[in-house]
MARFIBA-464160 format. One record per atom (N, C-alpha, C): residue in one letter; x, z, y. Coordinates in steps of 0.2 Angstrom, whole numbers, plus 5000, padded with zeros to 4 digits. Atoms other than C-alpha are relative to their C-alpha. Last residue first. Layout:
aXZY
...
END
This chain:
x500050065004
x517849684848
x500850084994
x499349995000
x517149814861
x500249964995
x499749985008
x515549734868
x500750015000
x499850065005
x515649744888
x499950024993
x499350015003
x514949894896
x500049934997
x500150015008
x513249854904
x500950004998
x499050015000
x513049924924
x499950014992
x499449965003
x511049914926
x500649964997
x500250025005
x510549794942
x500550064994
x499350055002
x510249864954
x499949994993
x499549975004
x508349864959
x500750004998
x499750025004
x507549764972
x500550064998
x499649955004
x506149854981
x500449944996
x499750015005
x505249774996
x500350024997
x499349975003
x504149835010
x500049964992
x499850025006
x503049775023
x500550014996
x499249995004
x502749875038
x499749974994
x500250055006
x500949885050
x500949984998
x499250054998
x501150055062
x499949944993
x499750055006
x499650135067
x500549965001
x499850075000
x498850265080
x500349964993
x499950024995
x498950435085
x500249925000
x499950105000
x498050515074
x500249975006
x500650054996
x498150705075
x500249955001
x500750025003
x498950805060
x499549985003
x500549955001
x500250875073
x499550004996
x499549944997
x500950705077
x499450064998
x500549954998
x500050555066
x500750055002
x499449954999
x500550385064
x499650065003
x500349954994
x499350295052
x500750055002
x500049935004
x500050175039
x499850025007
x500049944995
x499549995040
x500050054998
x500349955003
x500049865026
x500250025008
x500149954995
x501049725027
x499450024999
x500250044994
x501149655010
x499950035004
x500650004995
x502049774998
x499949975003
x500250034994
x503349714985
x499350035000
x499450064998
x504349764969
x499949975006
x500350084997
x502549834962
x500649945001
x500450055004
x503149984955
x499849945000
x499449975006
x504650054967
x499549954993
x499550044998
x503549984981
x500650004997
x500250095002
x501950084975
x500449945000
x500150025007
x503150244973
x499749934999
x499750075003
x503950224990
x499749994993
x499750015008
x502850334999
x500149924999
x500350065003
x502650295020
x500150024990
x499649995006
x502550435032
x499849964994
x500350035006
x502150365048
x500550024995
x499750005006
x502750495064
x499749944994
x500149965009
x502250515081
x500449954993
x500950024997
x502250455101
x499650034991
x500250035007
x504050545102
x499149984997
x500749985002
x504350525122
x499950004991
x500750035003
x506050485127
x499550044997
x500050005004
x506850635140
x499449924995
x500149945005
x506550595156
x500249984992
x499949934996
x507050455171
x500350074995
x499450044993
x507150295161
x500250085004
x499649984994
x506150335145
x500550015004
x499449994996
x505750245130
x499950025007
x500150044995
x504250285120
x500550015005
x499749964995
x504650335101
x499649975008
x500250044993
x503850295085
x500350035006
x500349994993
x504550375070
x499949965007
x500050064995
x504650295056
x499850025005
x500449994993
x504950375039
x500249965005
x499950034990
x505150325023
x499550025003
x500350044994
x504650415008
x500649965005
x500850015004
x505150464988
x499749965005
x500350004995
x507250464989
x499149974998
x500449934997
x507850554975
x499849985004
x500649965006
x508550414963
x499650045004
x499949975004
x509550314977
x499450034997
x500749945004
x508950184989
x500550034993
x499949995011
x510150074998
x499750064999
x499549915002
x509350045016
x500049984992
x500050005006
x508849855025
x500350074999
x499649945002
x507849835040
x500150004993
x500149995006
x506749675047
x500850064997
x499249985004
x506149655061
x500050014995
x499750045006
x504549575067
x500750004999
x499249995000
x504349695082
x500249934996
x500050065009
x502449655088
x500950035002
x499350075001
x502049805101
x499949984994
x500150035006
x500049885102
x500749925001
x500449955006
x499850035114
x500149964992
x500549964999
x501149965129
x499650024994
x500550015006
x502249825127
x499350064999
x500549994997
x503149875144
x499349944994
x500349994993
x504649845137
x499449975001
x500450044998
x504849825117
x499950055007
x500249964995
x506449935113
x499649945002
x499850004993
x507249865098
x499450035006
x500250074997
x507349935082
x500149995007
x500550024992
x508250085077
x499849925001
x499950075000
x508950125057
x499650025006
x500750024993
x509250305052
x500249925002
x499850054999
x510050355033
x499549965006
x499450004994
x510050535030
x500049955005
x499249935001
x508650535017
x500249985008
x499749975008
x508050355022
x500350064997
x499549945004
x507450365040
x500049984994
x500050015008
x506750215051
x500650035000
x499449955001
x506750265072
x499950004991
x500049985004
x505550145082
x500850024997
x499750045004
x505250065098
x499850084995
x499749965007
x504050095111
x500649964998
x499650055002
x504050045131
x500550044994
x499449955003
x502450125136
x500749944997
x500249975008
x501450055148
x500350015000
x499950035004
x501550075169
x499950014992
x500050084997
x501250215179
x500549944994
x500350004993
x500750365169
x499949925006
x499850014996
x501350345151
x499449995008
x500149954996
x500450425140
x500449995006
x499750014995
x499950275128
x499950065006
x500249954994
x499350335112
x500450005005
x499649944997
x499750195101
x499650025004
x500449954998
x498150075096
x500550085000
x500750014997
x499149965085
x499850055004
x500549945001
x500849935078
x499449995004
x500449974995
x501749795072
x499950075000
x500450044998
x502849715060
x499850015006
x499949974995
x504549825054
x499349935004
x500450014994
x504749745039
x499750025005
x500649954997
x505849865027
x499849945004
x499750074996
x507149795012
x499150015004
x500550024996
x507549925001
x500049965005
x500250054994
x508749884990
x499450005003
x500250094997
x509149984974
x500149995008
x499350004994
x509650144964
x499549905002
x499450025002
x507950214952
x500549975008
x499750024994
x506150254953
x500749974998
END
């Protein structure tokens, strides 16, 4: 792995579990690094399959392995709704240097509740070279 530059695509998602009663759902998302949270924006009344095309960047240290991406469904009256989870490993994105959007499955409870499409890129820092000593 190593210290770098994630750089997140935030595309779509598909076939969310819409629970909204009147009206759709109006998702967005919540990308984690470790500690490090990032929110998109609030598609109104997008309902089972919003487009975001956002783009999110985190600094990545040695220990981090996933991102996450909780999906949310904004509420006006009640608490928001969490509609689930996509947990993405960064190993192939640490090796390759780029993913093409890709779908991951959001799952609550280990029950599917849909997709999220994200593409990811990895730039590493550059290693720090003493100068020759003369």
């Amino acid at each position: 792995m190593g210290r770098g530059t994630l750089e997140v695509l935030l595309v779509s998602a598909k076939g969310l579990e819409d629970e909204d009663i009147f009206g759709k759902m109006d998702p967005y998302a919540i990308l984690s690094c470790r500690s490090h949270e990032q929110k998109s924006s609030v598609k109104k009344n997008a309902g089972s399959d919003p487009e975001w095309n956002e783009s999110f960047v985190f600094a990545i240290s040695d220990d981090v392995t996933e991102l996450h991406i909780k999906l949310m469904d904004r509420d006006i009256c009640t608490a928001d709704d969490c509609v689930g989870v996509a947990k993405i490993p960064l190993e192939p994105v640490f090796m390759e240097g780029k993913i093409p959007p890709t779908f991951y499955n959001v799952v609550t409870d280990n029950e599917y509740h849909g997709q999220i499409k994200v593409s990811l890129a990895f730039i590493p820092d550059r290693p720090y070279h003493e100068s020759p000593r003369k």
